[in-house]
C-alpha positions in Angstrom: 99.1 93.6 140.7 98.7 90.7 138.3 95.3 91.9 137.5 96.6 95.3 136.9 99.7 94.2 134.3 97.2 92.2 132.7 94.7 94.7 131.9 97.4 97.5 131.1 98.4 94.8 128.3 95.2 94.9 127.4 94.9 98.2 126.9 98.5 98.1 124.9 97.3 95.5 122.7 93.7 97.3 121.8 95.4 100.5 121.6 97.7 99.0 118.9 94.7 97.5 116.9 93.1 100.7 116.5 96.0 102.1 115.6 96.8 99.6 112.7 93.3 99.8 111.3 93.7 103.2 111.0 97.2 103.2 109.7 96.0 100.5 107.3 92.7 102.9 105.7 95.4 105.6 105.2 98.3 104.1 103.1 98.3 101.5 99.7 97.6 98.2 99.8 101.0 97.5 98.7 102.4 100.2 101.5 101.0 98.2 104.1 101.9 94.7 102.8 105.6 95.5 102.8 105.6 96.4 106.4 103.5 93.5 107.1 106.0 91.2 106.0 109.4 92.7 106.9 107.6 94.1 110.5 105.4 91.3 111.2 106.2 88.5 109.9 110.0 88.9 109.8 111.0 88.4 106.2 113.7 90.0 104.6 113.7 93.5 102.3 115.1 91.5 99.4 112.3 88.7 100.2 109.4 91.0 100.8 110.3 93.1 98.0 110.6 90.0 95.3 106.9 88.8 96.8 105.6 92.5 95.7 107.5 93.4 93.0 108.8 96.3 94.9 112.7 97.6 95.1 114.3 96.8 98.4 114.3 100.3 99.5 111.1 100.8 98.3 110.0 98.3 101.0 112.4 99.5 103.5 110.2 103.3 102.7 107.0 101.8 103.3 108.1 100.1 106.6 109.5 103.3 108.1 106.3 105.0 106.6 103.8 102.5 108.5 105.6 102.6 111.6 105.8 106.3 111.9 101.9 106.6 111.4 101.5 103.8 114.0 103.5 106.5 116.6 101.5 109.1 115.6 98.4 107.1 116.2 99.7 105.6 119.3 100.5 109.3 120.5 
């Protein structure tokens, strides 16, 4: 059983690497940075907005964005 979670999560994690490359060749640079930081890395809109010189909803667009072409990837 332990063998079997483990290599499911395996599976889950590559799966989601593809994915992100993927996801990553289709959109901007800066696209892809604000989701990194707000998504990943946990900072704020307002924060990850002032890094790229970005409005906050801007960044909050690009997150969305990135994370529905991860589900579409995923699916």
């Amino acid at each position: 059983d332990d063998l079997v979670a483990r290599l499911e999560a395996a599976f889950d994690h590559e799966l989601l690497e593809i994915a992100r490359e993927r996801v990553r060749a289709r959109v901007e640079p800066h696209t892809w940075e604000a989701f990194r930081l707000t998504a990943v890395e946990g900072h704020s809109g307002a924060d990850a907005a002032a890094a790229l010189g970005m409005r906050r909803g801007a960044v909050f667009q690009a997150k969305s964005k990135v994370q529905q072409l991860l589900r579409e990837e995923i699916d």
